[in-house]
Backbone as numpy.savetxt, mean C-alpha at the origin, in Angstrom:
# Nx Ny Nz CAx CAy CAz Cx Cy Cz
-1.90 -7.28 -5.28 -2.12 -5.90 -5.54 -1.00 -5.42 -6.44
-1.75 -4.53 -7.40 -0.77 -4.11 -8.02 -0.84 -2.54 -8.12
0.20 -1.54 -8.31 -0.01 -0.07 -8.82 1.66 0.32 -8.95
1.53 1.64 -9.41 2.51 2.53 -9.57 2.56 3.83 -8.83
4.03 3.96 -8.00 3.67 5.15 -7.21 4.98 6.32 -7.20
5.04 7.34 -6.50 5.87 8.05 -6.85 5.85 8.87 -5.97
6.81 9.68 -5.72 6.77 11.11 -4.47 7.39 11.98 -5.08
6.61 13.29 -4.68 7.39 14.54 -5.59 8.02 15.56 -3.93
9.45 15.92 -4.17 10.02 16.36 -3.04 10.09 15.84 -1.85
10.36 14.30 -2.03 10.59 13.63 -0.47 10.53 12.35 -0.32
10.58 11.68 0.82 10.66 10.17 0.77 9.31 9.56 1.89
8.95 9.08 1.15 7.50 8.09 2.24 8.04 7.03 1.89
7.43 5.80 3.10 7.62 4.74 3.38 5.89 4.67 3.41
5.21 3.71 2.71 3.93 3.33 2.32 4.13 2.11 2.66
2.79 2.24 3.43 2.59 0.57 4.19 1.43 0.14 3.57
0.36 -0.81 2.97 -0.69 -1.31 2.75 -1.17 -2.37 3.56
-2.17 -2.01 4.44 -2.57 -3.17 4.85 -4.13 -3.64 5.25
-3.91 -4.99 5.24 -5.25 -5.44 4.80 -5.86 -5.59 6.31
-6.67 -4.94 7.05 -6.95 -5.59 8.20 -8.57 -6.14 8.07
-8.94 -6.66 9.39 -10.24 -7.38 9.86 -11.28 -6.12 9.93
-12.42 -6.35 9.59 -13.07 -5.29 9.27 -13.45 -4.96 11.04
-13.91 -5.92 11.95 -15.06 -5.50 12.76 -13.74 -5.08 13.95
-12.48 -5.99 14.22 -11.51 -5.78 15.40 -10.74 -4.71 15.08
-10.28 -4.79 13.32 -9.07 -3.92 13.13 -7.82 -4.49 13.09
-7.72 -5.74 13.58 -6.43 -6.69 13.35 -5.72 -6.70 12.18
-4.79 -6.30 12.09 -3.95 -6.30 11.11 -3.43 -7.96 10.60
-3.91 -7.93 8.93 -4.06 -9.61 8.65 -2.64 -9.76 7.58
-2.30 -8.57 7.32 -1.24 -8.67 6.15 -1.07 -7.37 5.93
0.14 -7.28 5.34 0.83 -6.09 5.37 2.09 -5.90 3.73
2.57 -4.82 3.63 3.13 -4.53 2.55 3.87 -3.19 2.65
5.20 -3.16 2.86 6.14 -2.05 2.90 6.74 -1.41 1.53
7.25 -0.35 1.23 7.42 0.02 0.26 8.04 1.42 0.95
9.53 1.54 0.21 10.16 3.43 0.38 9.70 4.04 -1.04
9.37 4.93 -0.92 9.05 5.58 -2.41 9.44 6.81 -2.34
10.88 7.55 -3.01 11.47 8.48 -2.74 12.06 9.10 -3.95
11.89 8.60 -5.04 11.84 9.34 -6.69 10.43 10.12 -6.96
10.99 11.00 -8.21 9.79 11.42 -8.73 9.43 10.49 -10.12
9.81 9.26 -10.09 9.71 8.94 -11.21 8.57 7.49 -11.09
7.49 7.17 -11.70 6.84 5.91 -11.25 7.24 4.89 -10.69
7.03 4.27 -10.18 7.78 2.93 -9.79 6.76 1.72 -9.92
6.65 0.79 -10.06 5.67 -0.19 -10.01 5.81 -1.18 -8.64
4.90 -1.53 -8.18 4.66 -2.22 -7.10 3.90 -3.35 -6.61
4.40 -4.73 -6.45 3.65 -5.71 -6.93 3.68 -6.70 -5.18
2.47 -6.42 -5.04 2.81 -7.35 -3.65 1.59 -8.42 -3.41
1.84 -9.46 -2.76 0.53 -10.42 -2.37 0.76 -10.41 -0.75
-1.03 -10.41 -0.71 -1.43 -10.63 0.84 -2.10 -11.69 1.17
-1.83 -12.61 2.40 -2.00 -13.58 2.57 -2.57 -13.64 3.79
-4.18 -13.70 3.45 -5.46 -13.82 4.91 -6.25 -14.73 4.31
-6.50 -15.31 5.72 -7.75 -16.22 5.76 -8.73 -15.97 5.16
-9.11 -17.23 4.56 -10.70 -16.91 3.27 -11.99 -16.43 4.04
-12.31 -16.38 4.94 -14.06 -16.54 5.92 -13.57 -14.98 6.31
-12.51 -14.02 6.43 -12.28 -12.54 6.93 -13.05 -11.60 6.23
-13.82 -10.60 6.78 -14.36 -9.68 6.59 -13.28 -8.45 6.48
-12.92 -8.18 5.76 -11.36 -7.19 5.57 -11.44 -6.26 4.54
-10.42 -5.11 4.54 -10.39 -4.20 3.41 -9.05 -3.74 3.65
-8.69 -3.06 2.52 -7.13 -2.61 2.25 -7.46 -1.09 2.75
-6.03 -0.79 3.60 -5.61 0.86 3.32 -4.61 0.89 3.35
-3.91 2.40 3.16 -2.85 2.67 3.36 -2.34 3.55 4.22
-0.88 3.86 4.46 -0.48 4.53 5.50 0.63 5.04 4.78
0.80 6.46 5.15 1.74 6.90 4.52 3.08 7.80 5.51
4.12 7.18 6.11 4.92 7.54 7.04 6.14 7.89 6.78
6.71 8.14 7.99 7.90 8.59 7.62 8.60 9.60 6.39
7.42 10.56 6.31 7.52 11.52 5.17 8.63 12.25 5.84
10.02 12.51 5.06 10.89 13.51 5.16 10.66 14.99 5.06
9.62 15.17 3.70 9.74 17.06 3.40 8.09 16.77 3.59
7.99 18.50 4.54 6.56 18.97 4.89 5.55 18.96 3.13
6.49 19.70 2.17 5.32 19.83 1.11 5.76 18.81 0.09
5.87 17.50 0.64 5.84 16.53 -0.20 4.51 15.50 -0.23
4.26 15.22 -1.62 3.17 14.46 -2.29 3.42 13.24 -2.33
2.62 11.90 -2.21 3.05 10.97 -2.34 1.31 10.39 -3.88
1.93 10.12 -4.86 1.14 10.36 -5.90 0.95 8.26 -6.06
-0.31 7.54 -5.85 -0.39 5.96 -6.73 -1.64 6.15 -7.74
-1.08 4.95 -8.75 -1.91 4.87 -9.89 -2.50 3.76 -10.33
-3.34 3.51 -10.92 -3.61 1.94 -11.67 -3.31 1.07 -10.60
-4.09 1.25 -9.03 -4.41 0.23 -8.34 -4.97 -0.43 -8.53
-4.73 -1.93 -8.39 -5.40 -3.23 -9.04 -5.49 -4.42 -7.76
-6.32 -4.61 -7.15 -6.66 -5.10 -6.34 -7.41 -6.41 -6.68
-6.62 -7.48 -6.81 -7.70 -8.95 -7.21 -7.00 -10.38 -6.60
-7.75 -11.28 -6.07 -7.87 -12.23 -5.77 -7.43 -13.19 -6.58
-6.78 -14.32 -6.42 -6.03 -15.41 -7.50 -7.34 -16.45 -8.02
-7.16 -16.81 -8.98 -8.12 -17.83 -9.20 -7.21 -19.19 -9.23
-8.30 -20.10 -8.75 -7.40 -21.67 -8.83 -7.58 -22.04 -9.69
């Protein structure tokens, strides 16, 4: 996965993670502080079993300021080829 992210007035800690579609099991995961207002780029790989029924989200925690934004861009979500 790839994107660019940013926070305007505050600091989040953004988690991405990929869980099991039908249990909810969390299969992989991805931390990130994002506490500038300035883009940042963000490059992480997740590593689950091929036969998983799964999808990505995110979580956005540990926000410091009430009227702070946490802004991502040009999410790119793809699989490696062999």
């Amino acid at each position: 996965m790839t994107c660019e992210v940013r926070s305007t007035n505050g600091r989040h800690e953004v988690i991405w993670v990929v869980k099991e579609r039908e249990r909810g099991d969390r299969l992989s995961e991805h931390r990130e502080i994002v506490d500038r207002n300035e883009w940042k780029a963000v490059d992480a790989v997740f590593r689950v079993p091929p036969p998983e029924d799964c999808y990505l989200r995110f979580e956005d925690q540990e926000l410091t300021e009430v009227n702070s934004s946490l802004h991502i861009r040009n999410l790119i979500l793809s699989e490696p080829t062999i």
